[in-house]
C-alpha positions in Angstrom: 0.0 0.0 0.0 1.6 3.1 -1.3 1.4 6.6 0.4 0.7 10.0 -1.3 0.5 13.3 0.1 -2.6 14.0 -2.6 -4.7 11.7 -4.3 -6.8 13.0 -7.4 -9.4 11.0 -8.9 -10.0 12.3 -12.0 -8.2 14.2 -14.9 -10.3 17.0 -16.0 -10.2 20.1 -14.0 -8.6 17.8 -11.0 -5.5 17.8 -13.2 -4.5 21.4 -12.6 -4.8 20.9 -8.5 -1.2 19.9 -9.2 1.0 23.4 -8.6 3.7 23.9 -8.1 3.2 23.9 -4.2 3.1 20.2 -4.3 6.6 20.0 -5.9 8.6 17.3 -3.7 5.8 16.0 -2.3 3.8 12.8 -3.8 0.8 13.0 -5.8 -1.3 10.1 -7.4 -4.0 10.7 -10.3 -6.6 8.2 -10.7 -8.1 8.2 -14.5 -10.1 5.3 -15.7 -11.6 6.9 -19.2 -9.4 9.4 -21.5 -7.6 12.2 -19.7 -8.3 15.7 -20.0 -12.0 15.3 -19.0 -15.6 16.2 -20.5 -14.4 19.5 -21.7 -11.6 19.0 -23.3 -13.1 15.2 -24.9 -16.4 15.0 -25.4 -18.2 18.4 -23.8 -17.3 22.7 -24.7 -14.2 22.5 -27.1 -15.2 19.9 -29.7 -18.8 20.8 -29.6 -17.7 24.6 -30.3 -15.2 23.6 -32.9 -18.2 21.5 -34.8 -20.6 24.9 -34.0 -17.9 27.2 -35.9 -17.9 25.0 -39.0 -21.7 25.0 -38.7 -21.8 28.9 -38.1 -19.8 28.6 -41.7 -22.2 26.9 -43.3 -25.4 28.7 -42.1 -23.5 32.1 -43.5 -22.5 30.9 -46.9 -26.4 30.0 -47.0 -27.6 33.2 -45.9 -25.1 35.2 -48.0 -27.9 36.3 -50.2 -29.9 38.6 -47.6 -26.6 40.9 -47.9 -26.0 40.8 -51.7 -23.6 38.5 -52.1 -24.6 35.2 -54.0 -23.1 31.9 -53.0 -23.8 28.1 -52.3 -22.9 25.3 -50.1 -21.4 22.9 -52.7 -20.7 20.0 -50.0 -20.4 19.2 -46.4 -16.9 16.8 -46.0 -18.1 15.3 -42.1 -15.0 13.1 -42.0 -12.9 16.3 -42.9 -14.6 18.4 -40.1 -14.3 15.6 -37.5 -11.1 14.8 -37.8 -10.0 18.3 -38.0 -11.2 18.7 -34.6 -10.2 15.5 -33.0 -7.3 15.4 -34.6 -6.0 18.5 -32.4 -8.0 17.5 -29.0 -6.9 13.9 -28.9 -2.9 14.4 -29.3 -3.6 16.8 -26.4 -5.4 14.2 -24.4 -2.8 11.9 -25.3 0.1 14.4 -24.0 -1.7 14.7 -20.4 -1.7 11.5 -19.8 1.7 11.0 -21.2 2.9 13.5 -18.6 1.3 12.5 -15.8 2.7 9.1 -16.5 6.1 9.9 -17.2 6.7 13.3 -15.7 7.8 14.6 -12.1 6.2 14.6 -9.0 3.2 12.2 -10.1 1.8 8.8 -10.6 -1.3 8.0 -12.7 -2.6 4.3 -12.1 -4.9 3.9 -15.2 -7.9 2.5 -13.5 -11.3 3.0 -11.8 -11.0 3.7 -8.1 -13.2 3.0 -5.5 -13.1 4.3 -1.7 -12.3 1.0 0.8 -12.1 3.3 3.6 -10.9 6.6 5.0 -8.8 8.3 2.2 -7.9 4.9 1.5 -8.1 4.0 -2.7 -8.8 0.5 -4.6 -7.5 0.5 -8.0 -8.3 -1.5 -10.7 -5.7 -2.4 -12.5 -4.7 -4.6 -15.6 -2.1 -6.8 -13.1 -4.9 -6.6 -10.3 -6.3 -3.8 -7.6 -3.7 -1.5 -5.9 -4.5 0.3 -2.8 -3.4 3.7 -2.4 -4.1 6.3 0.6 -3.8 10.0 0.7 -3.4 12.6 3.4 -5.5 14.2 1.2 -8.0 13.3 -1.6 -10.1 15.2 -4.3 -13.0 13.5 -6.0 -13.0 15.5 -8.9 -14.8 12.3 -11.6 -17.4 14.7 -13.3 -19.9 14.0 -14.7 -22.1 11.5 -17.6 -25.0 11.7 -19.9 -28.3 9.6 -18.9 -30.9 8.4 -20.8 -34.6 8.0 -20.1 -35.6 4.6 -19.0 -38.1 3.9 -22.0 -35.1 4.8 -24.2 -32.8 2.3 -22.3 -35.7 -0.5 -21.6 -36.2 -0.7 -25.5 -32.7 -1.2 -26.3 -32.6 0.6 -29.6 -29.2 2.5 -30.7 -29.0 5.8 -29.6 -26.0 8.4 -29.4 -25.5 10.9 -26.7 -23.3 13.9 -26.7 -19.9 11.5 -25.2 -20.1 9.6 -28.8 -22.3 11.8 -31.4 -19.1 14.0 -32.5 -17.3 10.5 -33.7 -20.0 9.2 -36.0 -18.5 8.0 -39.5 -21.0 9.7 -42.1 -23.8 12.4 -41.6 -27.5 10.9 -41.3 -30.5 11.9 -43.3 -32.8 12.5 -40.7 -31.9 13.2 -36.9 -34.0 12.5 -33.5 -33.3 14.5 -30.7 -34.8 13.9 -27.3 -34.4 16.8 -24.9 -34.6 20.9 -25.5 -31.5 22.1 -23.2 -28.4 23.6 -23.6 -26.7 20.3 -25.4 -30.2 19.1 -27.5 -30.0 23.2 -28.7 -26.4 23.1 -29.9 -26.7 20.2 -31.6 -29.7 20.5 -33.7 -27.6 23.8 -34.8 -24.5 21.4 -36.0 -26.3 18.7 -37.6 -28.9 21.0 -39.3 -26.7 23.2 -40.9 -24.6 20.6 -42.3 -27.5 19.2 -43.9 -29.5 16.9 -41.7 -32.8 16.9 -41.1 -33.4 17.5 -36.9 -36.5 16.5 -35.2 -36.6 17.5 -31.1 -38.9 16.0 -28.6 -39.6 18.1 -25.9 -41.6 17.4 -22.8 -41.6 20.9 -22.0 -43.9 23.7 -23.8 -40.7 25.8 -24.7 -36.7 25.1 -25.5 -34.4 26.1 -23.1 -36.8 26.7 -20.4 -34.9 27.0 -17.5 -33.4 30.4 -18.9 -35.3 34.1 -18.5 -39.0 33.8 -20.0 -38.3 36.1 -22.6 -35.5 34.5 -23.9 -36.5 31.1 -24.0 -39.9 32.5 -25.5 -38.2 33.9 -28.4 -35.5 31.2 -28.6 -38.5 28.6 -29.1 -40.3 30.5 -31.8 -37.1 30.9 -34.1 -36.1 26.9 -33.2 -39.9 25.8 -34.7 -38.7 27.6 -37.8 -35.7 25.9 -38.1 -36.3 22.9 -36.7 -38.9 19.7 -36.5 -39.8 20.7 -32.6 -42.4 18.8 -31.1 -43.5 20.6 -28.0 -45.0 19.2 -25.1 -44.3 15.7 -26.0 -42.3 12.8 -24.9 -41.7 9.5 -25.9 -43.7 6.7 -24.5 -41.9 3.5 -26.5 -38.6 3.6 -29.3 -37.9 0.6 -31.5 -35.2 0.3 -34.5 -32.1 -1.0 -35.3 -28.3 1.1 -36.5 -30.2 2.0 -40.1 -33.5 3.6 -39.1 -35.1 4.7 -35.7 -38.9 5.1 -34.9 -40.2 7.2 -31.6 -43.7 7.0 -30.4 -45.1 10.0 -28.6 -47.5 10.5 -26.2 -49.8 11.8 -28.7 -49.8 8.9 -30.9 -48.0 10.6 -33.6 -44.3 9.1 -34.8 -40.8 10.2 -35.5 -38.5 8.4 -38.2 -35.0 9.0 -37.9 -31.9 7.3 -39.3 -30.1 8.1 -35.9 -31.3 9.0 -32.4 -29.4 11.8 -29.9 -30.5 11.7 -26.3 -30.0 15.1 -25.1 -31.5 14.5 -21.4 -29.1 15.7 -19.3 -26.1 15.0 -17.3 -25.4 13.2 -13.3 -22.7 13.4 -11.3 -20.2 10.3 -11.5 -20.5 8.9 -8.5 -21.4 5.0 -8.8 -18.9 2.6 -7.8 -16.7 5.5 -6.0 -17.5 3.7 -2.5 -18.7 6.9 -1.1 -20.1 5.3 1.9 -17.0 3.7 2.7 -15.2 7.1 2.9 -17.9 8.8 4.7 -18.5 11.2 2.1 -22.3 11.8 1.8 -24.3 13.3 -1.1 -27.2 15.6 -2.0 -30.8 14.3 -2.7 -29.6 14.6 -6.2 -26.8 12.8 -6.3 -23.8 15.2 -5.9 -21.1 14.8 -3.6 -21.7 17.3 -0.6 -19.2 20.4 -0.3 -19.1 22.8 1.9 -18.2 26.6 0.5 -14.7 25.5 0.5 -14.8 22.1 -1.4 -14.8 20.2 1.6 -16.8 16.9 1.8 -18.4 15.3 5.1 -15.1 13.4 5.2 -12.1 14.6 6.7 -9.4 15.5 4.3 -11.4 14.5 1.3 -12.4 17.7 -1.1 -14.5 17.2 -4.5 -14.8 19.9 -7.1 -16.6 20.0 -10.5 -19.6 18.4 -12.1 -19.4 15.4 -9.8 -20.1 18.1 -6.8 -21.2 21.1 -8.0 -24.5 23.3 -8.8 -23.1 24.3 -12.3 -22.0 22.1 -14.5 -19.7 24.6 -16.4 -16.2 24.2 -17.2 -15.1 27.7 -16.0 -16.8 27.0 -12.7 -15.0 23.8 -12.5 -11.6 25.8 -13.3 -13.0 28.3 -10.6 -13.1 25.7 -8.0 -10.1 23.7 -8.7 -8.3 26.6 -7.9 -10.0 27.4 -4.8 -9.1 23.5 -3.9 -6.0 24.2 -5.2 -5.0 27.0 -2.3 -7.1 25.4 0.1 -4.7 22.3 -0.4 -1.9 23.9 1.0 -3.0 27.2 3.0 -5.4 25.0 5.6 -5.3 28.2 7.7 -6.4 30.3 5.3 -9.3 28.7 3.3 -10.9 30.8 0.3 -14.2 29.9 -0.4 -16.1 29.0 -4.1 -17.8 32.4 -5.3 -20.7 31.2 -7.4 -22.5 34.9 -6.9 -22.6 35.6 -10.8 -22.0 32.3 -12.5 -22.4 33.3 -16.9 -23.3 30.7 -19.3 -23.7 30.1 -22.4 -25.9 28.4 -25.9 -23.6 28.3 -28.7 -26.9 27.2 -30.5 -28.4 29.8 -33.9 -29.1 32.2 -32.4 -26.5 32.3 -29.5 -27.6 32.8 -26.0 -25.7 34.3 -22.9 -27.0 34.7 -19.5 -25.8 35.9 -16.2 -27.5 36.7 -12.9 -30.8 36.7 -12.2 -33.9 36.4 -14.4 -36.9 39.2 -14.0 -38.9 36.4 -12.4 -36.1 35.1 -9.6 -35.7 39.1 -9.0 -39.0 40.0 -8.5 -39.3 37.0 -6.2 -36.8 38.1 -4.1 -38.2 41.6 -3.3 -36.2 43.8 -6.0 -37.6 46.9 -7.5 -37.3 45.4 -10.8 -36.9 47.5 -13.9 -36.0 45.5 -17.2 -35.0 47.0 -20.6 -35.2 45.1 -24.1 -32.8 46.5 -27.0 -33.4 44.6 -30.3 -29.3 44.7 -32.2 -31.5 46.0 -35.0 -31.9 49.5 -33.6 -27.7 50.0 -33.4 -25.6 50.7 -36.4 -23.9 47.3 -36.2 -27.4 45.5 -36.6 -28.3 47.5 -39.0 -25.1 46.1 -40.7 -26.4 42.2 -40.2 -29.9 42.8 -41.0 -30.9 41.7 -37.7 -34.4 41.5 -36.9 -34.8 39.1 -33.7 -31.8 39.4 -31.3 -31.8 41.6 -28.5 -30.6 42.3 -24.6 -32.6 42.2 -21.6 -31.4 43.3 -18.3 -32.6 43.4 -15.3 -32.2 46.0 -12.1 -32.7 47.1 -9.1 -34.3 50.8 -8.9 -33.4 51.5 -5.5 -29.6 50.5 -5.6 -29.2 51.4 -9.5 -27.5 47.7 -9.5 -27.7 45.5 -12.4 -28.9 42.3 -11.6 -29.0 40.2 -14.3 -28.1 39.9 -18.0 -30.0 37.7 -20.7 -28.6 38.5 -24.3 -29.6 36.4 -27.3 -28.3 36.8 -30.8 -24.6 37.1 -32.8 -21.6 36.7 -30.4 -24.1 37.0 -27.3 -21.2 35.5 -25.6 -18.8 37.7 -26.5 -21.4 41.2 -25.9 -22.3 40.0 -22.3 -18.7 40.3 -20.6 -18.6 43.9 -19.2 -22.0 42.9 -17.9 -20.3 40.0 -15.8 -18.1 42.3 -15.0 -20.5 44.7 -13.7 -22.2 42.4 -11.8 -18.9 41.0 -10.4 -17.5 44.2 -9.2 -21.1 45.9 -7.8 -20.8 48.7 -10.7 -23.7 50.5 -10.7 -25.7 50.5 -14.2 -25.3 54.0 -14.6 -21.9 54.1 -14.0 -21.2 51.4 -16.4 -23.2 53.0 -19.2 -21.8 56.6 -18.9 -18.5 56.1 -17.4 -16.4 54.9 -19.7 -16.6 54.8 -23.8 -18.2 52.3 -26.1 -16.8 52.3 -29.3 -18.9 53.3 -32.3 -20.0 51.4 -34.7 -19.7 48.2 -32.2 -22.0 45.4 -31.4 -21.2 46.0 -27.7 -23.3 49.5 -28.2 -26.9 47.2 -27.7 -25.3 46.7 -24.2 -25.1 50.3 -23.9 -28.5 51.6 -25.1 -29.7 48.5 -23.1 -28.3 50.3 -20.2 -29.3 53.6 -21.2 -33.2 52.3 -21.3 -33.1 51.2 -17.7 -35.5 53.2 -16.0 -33.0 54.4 -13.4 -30.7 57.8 -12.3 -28.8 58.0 -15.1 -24.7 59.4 -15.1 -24.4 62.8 -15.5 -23.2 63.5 -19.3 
């Protein structure tokens, strides 16, 4: 039984909770899958490589709304795949390889599973290896689920780990589930050809975000898409070739190949939890305190497999909390998940940050919102926009901003200083008149958007 000072399970975000404080000391990572995590694999960087190529695609077809006459002469998948994996997997391979071979670590390629206090089983091609820690991070992420009558019928079905790998583009596509991942990728496959049909049990896409944006996200998804609110699937049969779905409504959806966008869980079967005295929530996540701290002493969790959010840069966020807390036990820093952004690299792009006009009025703010279309600045004029826009959200008594919900081109990109507002409790006048925008910019819809909030305004 080999001692470390740190044990890691897991090699996404839990790979960079090795610093440089732990040089000379001994640290174990535990990996059973490929290294480098859902991000890097399977989750934000392919899925936004394949979302640029489709962003490609949608403007050579919409070239004619500005003058300029063009057309899609072919879609080359493989080409497009590989591209992509053919950068993320070297890199994949190149973690591992260091954590491997390089100083101050020692991966054992297996699944671990807690046999006691801080105390590891590995499974391992010449047999288990125990390891224990003075410290340990469960840090395993998370994986996508599938509904039971999906799983009980035992037809084929891809989920977002395996979609991106597929050999050849289908025909026609089924996607069950209308969140972030079911969004994003009926904006891939359709605009590289294939025919997308969504299922969703819920009466708009994307519902969890502000009203008005998933209001408005719905009605430009039923125009691009085969979206069949309200409904969900009560039995699935098919083979690898052809796919059918039977809804609740008795009506039926065909498909060459099926997604299941349903959601992710925490990783956390098999760990042994119990044994370790680490407990979880009624959902499944491993409990942390506001420092990363499980029920069990000197055993931390960080991530998907723990977290509210699961976001890469909150994971990032929080292994570097872990990271200090690690080392610094007498001076602990704690997660700050006040103003957490995401966003929906879908067509049209969403961003969101803070608090919808619902969860504000709810909690007792003097809610005013404002609503600036990109089509009534120079820059929209410029893209012939028509149904993208900001919405924010204050409070009229503080003159804070207290939320941001931004849907349309580079929403990602326009929603930053608004994060950065909210971050650093700069007042919404302030922000709009006390610095400069620049002219003609898309960032100016942020700054009429400001300028409309019913609210003292900055002095000119």
């Amino acid at each position: 039984m080999t001692h470390y000072d740190l044990v890691i399970i897991g090699s996404g975000s839990g790979n960079s909770l090795v610093t440089p404080a732990f040089d000379g000391k001994k640290v174990a990572i535990v990996e059973d899958g490929i290294f480098g995590g859902t991000c890097l694999n399977v989750g934000c960087i392919p899925t936004k490589m394949f979302v640029y190529a489709a962003e490609v695609a949608t403007t050579v077809r919409d070239s004619d709304r500005y003058g300029v006459d063009s057309t899609l002469d072919d879609v080359r998948w493989r080409d497009i795949r590989d591209r992509i994996f053919g950068r993320i997997d070297p890199i994949s391979d190149a973690g591992k390889d260091y954590r491997v071979n390089g100083p101050n670590t020692t991966a054992y390629l297996g699944r671990g599973t807690f046999t006691g206090p801080r105390e590891v089983s590995v499974d391992l091609p010449g047999g288990a290896e125990t390891i224990t820690g003075t410290q340990v991070v469960i840090a395993t992420g998370s994986h996508a689920v599938a509904p039971d009558v999906i799983l009980r019928s035992g037809v084929p079905f891809h989920t977002s780990d395996t979609i991106m790998r597929i050999d050849r583009l289908p025909r026609r596509m089924a996607i069950v589930g209308a969140g972030f991942i079911a969004s994003e990728f009926a904006h891939v496959f359709s605009s590289l050809g294939v025919e997308v049909t969504i299922v969703a049990r819920g009466d708009r896409m994307l519902r969890h975000l502000d009203d008005e944006i998933a209001t408005a996200f719905t009605e430009l998804a039923v125009k691009q898409w085969d979206v069949r609110l309200g409904r969900h699937v009560v039995q699935a049969s098919g083979d690898a070739t052809q796919v059918r779905l039977g809804l609740d409504d008795g009506t039926e959806v065909e498909a060459d190949l099926l997604l299941v966008a349903t959601g992710r869980e925490p990783s956390t079967l098999g760990l042994g939890l119990e044994a370790a005295g680490v407990a979880t929530t009624d959902d499944g996540r491993v409990r942390v305190d506001a420092y990363g701290r499980t029920t069990a002493e000197g055993v931390w969790a960080l991530g998907d497999v723990s977290s509210d959010f699961q976001l890469k840069h909150v994971a990032n966020h929080e292994a570097r909390r872990v990271a200090y807390n690690l080392t610094h036990p007498d001076d602990l820093r704690p997660f700050d998940h006040r103003f957490v952004p995401s966003g929906v690299f879908s067509h049209p792009q969403i961003a969101t940050v803070g608090l919808t006009e619902q969860q504000a009025r709810d909690q007792g703010f003097a809610v005013t919102t404002k609503t600036q279309m990109y089509g009534d600045t120079a820059y929209g004029w410029a893209m012939e926009d028509t149904t993208s826009f900001v919405k924010l959200v204050a409070d009229q008594r503080s003159g804070l901003l207290l939320g941001a919900h931004i849907m349309g081109p580079d929403a990602t990109t326009v929603i930053q200083p608004a994060i950065q507002a909210l971050t650093f409790g700069l007042r919404a006048a302030d922000m709009a008149r006390g610095q400069y925008w620049i002219h003609p910019a898309m960032a100016e819809v942020l700054e009429n958007a400001l300028l409309g909030l019913d609210l003292p305004q900055h002095p000119v």
